[in-house]
BASE-929450 format. One record per residue (C-alpha): residue in one letter; x, y, z. Coordinates in nm, 2 decimals. Example, Ala and Ser with C-alpha at 12.3 -4.5 7.8 and 13.67 -1.06 7.14 Angstrom:
% residues 2
[r A,[1.23,-0.45,0.78]]
[r S,[1.37,-0.11,0.71]]
% end
This chain:
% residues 417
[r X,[14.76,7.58,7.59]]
[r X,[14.52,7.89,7.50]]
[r X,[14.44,8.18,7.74]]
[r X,[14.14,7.99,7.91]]
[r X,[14.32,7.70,7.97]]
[r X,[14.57,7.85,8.13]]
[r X,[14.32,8.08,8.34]]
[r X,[14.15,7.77,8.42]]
[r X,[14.45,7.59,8.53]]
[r X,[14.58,7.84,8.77]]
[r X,[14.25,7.89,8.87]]
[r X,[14.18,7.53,9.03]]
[r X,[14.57,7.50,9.12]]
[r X,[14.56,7.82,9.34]]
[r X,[14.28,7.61,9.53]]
[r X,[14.52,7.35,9.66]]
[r X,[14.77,7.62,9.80]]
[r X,[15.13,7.51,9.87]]
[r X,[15.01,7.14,9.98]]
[r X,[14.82,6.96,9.78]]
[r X,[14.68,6.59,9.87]]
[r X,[14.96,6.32,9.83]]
[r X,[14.67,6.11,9.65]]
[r X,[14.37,6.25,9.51]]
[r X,[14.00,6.09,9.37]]
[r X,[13.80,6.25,9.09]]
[r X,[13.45,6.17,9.04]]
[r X,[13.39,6.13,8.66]]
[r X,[13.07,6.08,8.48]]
[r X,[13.14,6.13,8.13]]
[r X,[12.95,6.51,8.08]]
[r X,[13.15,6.73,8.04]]
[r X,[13.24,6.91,8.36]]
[r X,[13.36,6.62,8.51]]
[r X,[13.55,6.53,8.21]]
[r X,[13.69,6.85,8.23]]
[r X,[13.78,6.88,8.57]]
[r X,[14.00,6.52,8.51]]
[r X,[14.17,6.69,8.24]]
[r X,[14.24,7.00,8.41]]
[r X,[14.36,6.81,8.70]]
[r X,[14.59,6.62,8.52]]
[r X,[14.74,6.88,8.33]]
[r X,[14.74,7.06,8.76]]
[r X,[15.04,6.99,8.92]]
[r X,[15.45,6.91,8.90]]
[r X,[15.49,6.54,8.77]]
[r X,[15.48,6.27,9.06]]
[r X,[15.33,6.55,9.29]]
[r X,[14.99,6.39,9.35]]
[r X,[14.87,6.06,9.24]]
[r X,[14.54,6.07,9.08]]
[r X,[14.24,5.84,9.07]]
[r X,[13.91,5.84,8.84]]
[r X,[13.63,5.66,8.91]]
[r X,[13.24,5.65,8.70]]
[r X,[12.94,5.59,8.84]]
[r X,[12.73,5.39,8.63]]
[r X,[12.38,5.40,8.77]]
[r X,[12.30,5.17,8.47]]
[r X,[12.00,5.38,8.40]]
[r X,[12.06,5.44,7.98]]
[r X,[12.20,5.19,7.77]]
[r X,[12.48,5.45,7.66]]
[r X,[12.61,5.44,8.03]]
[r X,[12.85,5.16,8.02]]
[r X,[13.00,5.32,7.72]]
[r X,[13.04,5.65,7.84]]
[r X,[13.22,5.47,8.15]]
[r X,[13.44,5.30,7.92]]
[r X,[13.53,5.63,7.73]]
[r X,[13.59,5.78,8.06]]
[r X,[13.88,5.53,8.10]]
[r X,[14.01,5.53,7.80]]
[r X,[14.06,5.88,7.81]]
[r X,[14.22,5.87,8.20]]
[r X,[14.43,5.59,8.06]]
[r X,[14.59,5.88,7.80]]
[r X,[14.62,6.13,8.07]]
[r X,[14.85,5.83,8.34]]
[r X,[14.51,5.80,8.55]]
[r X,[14.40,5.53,8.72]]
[r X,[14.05,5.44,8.68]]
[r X,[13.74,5.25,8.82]]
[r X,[13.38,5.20,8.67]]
[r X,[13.18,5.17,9.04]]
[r X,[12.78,5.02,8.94]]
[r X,[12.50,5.09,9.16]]
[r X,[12.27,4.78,9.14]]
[r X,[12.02,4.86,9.44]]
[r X,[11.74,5.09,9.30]]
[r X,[11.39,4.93,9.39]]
[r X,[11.24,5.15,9.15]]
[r X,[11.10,5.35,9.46]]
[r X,[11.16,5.69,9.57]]
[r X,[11.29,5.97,9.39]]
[r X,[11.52,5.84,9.14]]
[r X,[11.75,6.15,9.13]]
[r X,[11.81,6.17,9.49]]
[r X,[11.87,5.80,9.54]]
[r X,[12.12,5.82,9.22]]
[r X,[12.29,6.10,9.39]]
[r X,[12.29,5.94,9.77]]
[r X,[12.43,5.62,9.60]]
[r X,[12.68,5.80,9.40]]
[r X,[12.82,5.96,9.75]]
[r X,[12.84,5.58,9.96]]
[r X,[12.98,5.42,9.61]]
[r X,[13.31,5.72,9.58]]
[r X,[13.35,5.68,9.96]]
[r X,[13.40,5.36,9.95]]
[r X,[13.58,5.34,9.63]]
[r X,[13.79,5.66,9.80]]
[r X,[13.85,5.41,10.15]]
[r X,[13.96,5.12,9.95]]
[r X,[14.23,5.32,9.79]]
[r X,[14.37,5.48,10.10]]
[r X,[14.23,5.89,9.94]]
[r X,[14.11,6.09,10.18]]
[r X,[13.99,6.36,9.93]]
[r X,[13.77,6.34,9.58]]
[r X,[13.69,6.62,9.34]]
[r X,[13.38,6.65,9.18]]
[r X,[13.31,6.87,8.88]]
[r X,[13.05,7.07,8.99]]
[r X,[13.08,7.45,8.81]]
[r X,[12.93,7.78,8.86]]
[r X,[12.60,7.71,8.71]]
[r X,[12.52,7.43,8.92]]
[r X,[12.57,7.68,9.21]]
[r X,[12.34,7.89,9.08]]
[r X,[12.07,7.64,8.99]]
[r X,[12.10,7.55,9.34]]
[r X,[12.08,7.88,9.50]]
[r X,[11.76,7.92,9.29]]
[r X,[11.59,7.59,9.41]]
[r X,[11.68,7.69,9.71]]
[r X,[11.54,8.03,9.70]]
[r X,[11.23,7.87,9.54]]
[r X,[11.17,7.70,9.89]]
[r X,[11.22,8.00,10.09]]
[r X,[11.56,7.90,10.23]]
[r X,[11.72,8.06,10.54]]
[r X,[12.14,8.18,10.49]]
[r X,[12.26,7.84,10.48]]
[r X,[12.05,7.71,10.21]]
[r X,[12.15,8.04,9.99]]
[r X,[12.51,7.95,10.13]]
[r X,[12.53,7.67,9.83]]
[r X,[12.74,7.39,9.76]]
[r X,[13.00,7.42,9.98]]
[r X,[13.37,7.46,9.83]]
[r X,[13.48,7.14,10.11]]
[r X,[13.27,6.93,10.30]]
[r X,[13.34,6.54,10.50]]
[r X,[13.08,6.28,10.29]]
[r X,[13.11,5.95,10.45]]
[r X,[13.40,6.00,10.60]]
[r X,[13.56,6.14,10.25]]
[r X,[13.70,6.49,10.19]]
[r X,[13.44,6.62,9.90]]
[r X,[13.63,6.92,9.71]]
[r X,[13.51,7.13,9.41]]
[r X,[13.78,7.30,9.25]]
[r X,[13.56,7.41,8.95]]
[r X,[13.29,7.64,9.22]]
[r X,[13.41,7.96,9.06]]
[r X,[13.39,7.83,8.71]]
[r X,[13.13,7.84,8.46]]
[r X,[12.99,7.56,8.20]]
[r X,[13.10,7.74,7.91]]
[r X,[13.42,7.83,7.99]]
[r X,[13.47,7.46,8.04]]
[r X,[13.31,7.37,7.74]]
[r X,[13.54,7.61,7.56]]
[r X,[13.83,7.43,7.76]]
[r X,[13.76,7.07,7.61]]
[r X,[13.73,7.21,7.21]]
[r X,[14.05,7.42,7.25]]
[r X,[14.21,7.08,7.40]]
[r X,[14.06,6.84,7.19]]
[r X,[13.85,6.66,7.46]]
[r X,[13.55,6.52,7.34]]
[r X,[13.28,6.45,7.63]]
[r X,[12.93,6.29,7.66]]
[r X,[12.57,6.49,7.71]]
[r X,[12.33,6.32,7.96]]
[r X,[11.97,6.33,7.81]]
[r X,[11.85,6.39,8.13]]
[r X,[11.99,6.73,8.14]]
[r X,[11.71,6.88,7.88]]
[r X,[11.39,6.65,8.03]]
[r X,[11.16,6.91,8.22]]
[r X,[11.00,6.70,8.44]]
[r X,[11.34,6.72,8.61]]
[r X,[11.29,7.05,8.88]]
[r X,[11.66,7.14,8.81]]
[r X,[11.60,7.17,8.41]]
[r X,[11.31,7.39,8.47]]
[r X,[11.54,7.61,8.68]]
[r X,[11.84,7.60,8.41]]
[r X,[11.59,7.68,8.14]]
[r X,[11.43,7.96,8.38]]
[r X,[11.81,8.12,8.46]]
[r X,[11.86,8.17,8.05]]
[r X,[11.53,8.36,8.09]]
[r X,[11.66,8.58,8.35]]
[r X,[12.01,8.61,8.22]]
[r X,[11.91,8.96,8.03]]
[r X,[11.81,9.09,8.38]]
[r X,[12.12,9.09,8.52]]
[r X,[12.07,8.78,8.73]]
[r X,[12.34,8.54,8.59]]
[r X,[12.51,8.21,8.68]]
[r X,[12.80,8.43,8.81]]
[r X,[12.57,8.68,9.01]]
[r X,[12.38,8.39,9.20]]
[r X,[12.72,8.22,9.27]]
[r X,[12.80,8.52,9.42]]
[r X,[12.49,8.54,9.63]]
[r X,[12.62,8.22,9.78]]
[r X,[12.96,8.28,9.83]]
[r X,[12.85,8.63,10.05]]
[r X,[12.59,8.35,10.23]]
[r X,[12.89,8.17,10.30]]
[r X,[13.06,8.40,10.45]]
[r X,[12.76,8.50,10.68]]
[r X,[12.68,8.17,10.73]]
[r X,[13.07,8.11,10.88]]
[r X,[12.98,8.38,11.12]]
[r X,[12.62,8.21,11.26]]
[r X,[12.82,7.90,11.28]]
[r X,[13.07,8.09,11.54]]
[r X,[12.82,8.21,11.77]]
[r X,[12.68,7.86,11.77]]
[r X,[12.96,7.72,11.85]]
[r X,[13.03,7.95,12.11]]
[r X,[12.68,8.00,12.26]]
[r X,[12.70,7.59,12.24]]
[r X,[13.07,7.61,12.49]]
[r X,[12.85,7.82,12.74]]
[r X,[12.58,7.64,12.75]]
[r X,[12.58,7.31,12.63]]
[r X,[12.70,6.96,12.84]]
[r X,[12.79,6.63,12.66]]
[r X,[12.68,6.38,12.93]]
[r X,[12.66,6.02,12.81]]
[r X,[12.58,6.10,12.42]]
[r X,[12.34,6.30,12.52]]
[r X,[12.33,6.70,12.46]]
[r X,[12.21,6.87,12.77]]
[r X,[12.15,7.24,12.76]]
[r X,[12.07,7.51,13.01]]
[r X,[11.70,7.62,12.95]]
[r X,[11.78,8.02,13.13]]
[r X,[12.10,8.06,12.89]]
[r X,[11.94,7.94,12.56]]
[r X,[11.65,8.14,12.63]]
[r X,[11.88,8.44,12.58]]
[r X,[12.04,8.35,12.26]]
[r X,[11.89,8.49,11.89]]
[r X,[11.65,8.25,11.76]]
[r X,[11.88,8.16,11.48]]
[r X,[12.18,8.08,11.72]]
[r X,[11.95,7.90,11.88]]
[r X,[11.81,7.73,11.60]]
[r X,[12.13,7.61,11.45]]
[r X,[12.25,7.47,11.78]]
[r X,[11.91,7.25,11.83]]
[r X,[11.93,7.13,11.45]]
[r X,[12.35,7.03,11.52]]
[r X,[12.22,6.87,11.83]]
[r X,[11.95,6.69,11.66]]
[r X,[12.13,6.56,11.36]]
[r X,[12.43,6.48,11.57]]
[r X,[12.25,6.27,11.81]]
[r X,[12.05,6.07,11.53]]
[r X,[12.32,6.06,11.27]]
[r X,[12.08,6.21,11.04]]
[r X,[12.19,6.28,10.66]]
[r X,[11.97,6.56,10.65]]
[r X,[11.88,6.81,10.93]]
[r X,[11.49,6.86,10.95]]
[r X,[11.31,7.14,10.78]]
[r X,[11.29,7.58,10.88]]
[r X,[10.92,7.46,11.01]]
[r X,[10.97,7.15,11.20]]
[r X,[11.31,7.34,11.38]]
[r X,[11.09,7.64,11.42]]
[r X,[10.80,7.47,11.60]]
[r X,[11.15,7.27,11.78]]
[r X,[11.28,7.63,11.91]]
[r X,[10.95,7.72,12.04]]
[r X,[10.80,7.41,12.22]]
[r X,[11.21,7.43,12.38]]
[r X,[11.23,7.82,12.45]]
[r X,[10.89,7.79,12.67]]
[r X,[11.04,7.43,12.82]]
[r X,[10.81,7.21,12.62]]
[r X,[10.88,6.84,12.53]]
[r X,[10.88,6.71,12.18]]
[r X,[11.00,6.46,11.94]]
[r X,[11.18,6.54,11.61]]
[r X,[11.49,6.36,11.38]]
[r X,[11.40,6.08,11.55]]
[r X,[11.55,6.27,11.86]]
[r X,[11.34,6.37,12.20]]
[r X,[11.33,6.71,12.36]]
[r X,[11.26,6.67,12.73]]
[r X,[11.29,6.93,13.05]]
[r X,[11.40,6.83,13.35]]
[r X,[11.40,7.14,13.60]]
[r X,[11.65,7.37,13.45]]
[r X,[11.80,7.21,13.19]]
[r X,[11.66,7.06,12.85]]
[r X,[11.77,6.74,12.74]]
[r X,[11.82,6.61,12.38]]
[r X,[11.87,6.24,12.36]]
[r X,[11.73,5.98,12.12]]
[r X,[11.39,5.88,12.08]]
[r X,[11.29,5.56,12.20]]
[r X,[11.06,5.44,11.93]]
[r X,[11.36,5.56,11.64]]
[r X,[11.59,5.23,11.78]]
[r X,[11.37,5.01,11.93]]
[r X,[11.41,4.76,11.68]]
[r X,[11.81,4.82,11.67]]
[r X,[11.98,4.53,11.74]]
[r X,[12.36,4.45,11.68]]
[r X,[12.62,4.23,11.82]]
[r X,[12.80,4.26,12.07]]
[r X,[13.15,4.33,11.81]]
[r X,[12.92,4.61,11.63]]
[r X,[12.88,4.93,11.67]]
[r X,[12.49,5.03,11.81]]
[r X,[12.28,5.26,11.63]]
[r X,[12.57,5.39,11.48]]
[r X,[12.75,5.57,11.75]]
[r X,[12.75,5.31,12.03]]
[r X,[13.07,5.06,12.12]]
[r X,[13.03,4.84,12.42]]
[r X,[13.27,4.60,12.52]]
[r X,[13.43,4.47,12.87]]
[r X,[13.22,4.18,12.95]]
[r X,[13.17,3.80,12.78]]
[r X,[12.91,3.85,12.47]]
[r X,[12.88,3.54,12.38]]
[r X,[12.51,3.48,12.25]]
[r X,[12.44,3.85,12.35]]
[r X,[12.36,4.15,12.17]]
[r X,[12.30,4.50,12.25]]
[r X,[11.92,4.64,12.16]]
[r X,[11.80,4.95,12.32]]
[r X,[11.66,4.95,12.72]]
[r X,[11.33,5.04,12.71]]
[r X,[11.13,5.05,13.02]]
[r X,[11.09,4.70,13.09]]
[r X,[11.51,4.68,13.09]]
[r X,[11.50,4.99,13.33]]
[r X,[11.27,4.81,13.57]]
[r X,[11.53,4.55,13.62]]
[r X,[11.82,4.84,13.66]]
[r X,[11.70,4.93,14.07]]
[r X,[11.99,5.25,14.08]]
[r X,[11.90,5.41,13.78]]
[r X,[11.73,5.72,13.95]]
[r X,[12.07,5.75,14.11]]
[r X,[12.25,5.82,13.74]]
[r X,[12.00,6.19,13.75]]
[r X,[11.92,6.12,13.39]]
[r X,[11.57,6.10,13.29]]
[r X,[11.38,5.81,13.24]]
[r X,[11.29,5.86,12.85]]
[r X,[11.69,5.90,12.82]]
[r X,[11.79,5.58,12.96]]
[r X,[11.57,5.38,12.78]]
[r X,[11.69,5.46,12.46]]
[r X,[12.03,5.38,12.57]]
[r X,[12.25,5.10,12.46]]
[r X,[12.22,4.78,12.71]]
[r X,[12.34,4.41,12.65]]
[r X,[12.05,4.10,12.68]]
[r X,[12.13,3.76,12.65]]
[r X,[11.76,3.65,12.49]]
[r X,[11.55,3.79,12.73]]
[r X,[11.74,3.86,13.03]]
[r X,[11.92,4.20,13.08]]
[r X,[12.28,4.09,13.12]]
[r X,[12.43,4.50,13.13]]
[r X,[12.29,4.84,13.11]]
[r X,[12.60,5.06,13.17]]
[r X,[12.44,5.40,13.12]]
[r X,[12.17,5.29,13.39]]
[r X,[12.39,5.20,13.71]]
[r X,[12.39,4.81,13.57]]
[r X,[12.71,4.79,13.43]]
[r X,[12.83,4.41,13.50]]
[r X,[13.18,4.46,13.40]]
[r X,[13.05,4.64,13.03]]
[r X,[13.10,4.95,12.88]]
[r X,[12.93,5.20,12.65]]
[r X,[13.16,5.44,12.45]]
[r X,[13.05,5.70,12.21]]
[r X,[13.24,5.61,11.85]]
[r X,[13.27,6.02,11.86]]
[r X,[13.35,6.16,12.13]]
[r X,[13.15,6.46,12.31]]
[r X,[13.42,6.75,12.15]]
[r X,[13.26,6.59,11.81]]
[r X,[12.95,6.78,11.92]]
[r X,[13.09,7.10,11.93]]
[r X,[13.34,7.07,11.61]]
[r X,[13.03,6.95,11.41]]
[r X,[12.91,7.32,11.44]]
[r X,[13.17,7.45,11.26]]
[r X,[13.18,7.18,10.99]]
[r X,[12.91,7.08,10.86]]
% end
């Protein structure tokens, strides 16, 4: 191989230090950083170190797309790679198309990833697409960990989501795949301005003469990285000094978060808020500053589908009544996501939310200390219309209510998200 292959190659094979996955996915469109980053991948380690598996979304949004799938696996097939063609089928034609590709592109791998027993996908994401975020980001007045990036590793799902290719740019990898005879496909979409990320591509070869390059803004975000490593430590620790897990709930002493730096304190709300709601996305700089304000002068209010209460001296951040009223599961389900109950007979029962007509039919619930608003959005069991358990509100009948993730989830979430 050339001089860039082989910079390439050690490159991405430094990333997996001295123990690399026994079984690894690749996410492969057909463009040509993915295709390059299965190539590179293949060509990565000692034979029969790591298993590899490909796998294509095919959004079925261009006629070319099945094709390009098919190529995709032809050319896997070459390299000993096993490979998959996953087809999302469930656009409405509603929303914004690129974000719901992209969302569907995430659950599709995850699941594709679970059903093969990998823990860990790659996807081909370079140094220019780094940059382009950085820049949209910037565009929208982002705080450090917006300018942080694309993170190198993040869970998805459940998954282990790595880019090996961070560090990398496009034309390097473009030289790559000519120097290897690798031919790969080019996504129309990629030159159709009505796309934001085009615009900013297009903007970036304007600005390239100034000095601010793809390599310079990847660099911005890997120094935001780091700082944004730091924040997440104070959090965490302002969160073990302050902060009580009681019954999925995040309580939080209003003196000692009155003390902390509004960004501390803003990071440790927003974990607290997407925690609790199992949010994909944590709410916006405005909403979680209005959020810090209404709690620093021990206000109530409702955000993420999450309630901000005080009671005396402590604030509590539980979920918000109207956000599950109308979640219902059985009794062999998990509730609202985060909710197991079990112990009693469920036959013809389910578990829906209290509310306050189930809380008038619990009499020791003031005897629990937890606020009203709390309890009834907690998980109880009805038969119809009769309350048959409320185990969060002194009814328990024999049933239990256990937290899928425990409280310690809480505090490891702010250090990886």
């Amino acid at each position: 191989m050339s001089t860039i292959s082989d910079d390439i190659l050690n490159t991405v094979r430094k990333q997996f230090h001295a123990s690399p996955p026994k079984k690894l996915g690749i996410a492969v469109s057909g463009g040509g950083d993915s295709v390059a980053l299965l190539h590179i991948l293949a060509h990565c380690f000692q034979p029969d170190q790591v298993r590899l598996y490909a796998a294509t979304v095919d959004h079925g949004l261009r006629p070319e797309s099945a094709d390009e799938a098919q190529q995709v696996g032809e050319l896997a097939k070459s390299l000993g790679v096993a490979h998959e063609t996953l087809k999302w089928q469930d656009w409405d034609g509603r929303g914004n198309l690129q974000d719901q590709a992209r969302r569907a592109r995430y659950r599709l791998l995850s699941d594709w990833a679970r059903s093969n027993g990998i823990m860990d996908v790659a996807l081909g994401h370079t140094a220019d697409d780094q940059a382009e975020t950085v820049l949209m980001r910037l565009i929208r007045s982002a705080g450090v960990t917006g300018l942080a990036g694309m993170p190198v590793r993040r869970t998805v799902h459940g998954i282990g989501v790595f880019r090996p290719l961070l560090s990398i740019a496009r034309d390097d990898l473009r030289d790559y795949l000519r120097q290897n005879d690798v031919d790969w496909a080019e996504d129309p979409s990629n030159d159709d301005l009505q796309y934001d990320r085009v615009k900013v591509r297009r903007a970036l070869e304007v600005l390239k003469p100034l000095g601010l390059t793809a390599q310079s803004l990847a660099g911005v975000a890997h120094n935001m990285n780091k700082a944004r490593e730091a924040l997440d430590w104070y959090s965490f620790l302002g969160a073990r000094e302050m902060v009580t897990i009681l019954d999925g709930n995040v309580v939080v002493d209003l003196h000692k978060f009155r003390t902390l730096p509004d960004e501390i304190g803003r990071r440790l709300l927003q974990r607290a808020l997407v925690w609790i709601s199992g949010a994909e996305y944590a709410p916006r700089r405005a909403a979680m500053a209005d959020a810090l304000g209404a709690v620093k002068l021990g206000q109530s209010t409702t955000l993420c589908g999450c309630r901000i209460l005080r009671q005396g001296k402590r604030i509590w951040i539980c979920r918000e009544y109207n956000a599950v009223r109308r979640v219902h599961a059985a009794c062999d389900q998990l509730w609202d996501r985060r909710w197991s109950l079990f112990g009693g007979d469920g036959a013809g029962c389910e578990v829906r939310p209290l509310g306050q007509r189930g809380l008038m039919l619990c009499p020791q619930w003031r005897e629990t200390g937890v606020p009203n608003a709390v309890l009834a959005a907690s998980p109880s069991v009805w038969h119809d219309d009769d309350l048959v358990a409320a185990p969060l509100a002194g009814m328990a009948n024999g049933w239990t209510a256990e937290l899928v993730a425990g409280g310690e989830d809480f505090f490891t979430s702010l250090l990886s998200h």
